[in-house]
GUKENU-209608 format. One record per atom (N, C-alpha, C, O): residue in one letter; x, y, z. Coordinates in steps of 0.2 Angstrom, whole numbers, plus 2048, in hexadecimal, padded with zeros to 3 digits. Layout:
AXYZ...
% end
This chain:
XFB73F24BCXFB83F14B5XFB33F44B1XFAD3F44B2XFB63F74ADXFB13FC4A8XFAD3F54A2XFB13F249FXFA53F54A3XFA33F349CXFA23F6497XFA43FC497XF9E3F4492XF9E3F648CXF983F4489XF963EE48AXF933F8485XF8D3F8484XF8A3FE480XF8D403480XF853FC47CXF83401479XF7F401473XF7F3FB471XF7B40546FXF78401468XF7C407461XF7F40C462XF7B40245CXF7A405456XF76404453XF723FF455XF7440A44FXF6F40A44AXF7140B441XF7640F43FXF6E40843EXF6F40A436XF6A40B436XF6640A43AXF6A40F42DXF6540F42AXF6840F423XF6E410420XF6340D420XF6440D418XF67407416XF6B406412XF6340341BXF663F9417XF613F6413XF5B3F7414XF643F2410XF603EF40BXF5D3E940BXF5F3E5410XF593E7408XF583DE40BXF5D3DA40DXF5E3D7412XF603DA407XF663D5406XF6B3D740CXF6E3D240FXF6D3DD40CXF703DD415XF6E3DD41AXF723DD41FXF653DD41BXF623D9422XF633D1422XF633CD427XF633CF41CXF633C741AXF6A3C541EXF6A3C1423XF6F3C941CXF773CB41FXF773C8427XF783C342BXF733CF429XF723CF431XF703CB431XF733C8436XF6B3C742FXF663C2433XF6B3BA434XF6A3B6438XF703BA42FXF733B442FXF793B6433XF7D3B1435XF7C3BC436XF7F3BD43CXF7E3BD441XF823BB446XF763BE442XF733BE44AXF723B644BXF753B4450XF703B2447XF6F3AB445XF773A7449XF783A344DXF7C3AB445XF833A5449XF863A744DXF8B3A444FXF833AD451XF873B1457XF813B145BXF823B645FXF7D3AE45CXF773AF461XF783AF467XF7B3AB46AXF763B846BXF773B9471XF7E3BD471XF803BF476XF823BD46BXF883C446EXF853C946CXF853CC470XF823CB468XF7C3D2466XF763D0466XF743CA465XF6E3D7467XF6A3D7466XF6B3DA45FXF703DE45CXF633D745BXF633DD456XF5A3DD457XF573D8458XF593E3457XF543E5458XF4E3E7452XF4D3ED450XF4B3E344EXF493E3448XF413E5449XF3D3E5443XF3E3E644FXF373EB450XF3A3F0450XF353F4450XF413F7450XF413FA44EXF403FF449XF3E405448XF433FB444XF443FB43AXF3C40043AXF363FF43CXF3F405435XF3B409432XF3C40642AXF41405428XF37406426XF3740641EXF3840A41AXF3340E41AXF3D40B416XF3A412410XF3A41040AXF3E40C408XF35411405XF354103FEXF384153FCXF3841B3FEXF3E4113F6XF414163F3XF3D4143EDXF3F4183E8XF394113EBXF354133E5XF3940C3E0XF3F4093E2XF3640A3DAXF384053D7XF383FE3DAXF3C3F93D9XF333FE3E0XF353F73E3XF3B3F63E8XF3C3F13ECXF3D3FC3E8XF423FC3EDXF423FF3F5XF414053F7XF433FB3F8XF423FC400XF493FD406XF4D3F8407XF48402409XF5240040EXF4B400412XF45401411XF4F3FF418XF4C3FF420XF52406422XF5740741FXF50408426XF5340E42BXF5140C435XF4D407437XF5540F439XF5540B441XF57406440XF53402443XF5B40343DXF5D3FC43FXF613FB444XF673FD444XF5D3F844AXF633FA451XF663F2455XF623EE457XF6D3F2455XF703EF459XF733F045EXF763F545FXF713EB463XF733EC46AXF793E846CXF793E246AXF7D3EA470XF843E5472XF833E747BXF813EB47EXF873E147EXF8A3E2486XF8F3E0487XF913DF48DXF933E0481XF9A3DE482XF9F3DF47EXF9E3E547BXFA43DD47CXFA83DF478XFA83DB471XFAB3DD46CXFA53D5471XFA63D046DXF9F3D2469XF9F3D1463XF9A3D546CXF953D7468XF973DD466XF953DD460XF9A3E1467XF9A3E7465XFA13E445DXFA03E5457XFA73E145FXFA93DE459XFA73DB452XFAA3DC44CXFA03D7455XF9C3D4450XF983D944CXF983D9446XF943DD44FXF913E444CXF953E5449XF933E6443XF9B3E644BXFA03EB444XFA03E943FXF9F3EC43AXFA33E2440XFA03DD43AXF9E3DD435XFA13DD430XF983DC438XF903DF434XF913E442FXF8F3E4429XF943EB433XF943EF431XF983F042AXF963F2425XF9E3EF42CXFA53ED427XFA33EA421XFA63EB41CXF9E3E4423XF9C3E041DXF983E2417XF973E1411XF943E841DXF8E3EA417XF913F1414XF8D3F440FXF983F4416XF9B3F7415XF9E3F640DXF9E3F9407XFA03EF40FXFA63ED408XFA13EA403XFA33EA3FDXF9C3E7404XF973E7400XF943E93F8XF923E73F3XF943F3400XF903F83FDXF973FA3F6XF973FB3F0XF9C3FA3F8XFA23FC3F3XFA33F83EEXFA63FA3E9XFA13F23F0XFA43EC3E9XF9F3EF3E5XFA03F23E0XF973EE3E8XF923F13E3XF923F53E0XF913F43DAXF943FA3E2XF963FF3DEXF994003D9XF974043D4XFA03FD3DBXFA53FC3D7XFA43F83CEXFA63F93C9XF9E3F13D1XF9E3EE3CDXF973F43C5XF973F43BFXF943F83C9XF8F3FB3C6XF934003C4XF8F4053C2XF994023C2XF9C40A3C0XF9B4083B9XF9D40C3B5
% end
């Protein structure tokens, strides 16, 4: 039987969607890694900070669902913001 395995990385997240991830790694402990000695910092100037390499690890399918997740959330997030700022 074929596994399934592998990582993601983002970049250009913001606090408030590391806060996201941390409170996902917290209720699913152990279907993904998230790998936070990775994270690089960039100042965008005004105070404002993303991290870059944000990397998640899965060995299964339920982790790799829950990353998606993740993803999809900070997805719909980044759109409402936006939406709300035009």
């Amino acid at each position: 039987m074929a596994s399934i395995n592998g990582t993601i990385v983002l970049g250009g997240v913001t606090d408030k969607q590391l806060e996201m991830i941390w409170g996902h790694k917290a209720k699913h402990e152990g279907a993904f890694s998230f790998l936070p000695q990775t994270m690089q910092t960039q100042n965008l100037g005004q105070n404002r900070v993303v991290y870059n390499n944000v990397q998640f690890a899965y060995g299964n399918l339920q982790g790799l669902n829950l990353i998606t997740e993740i993803v999809n959330e900070i997805e719909k997030r980044e759109k409402q913001a936006t939406a709300v700022n035009q």
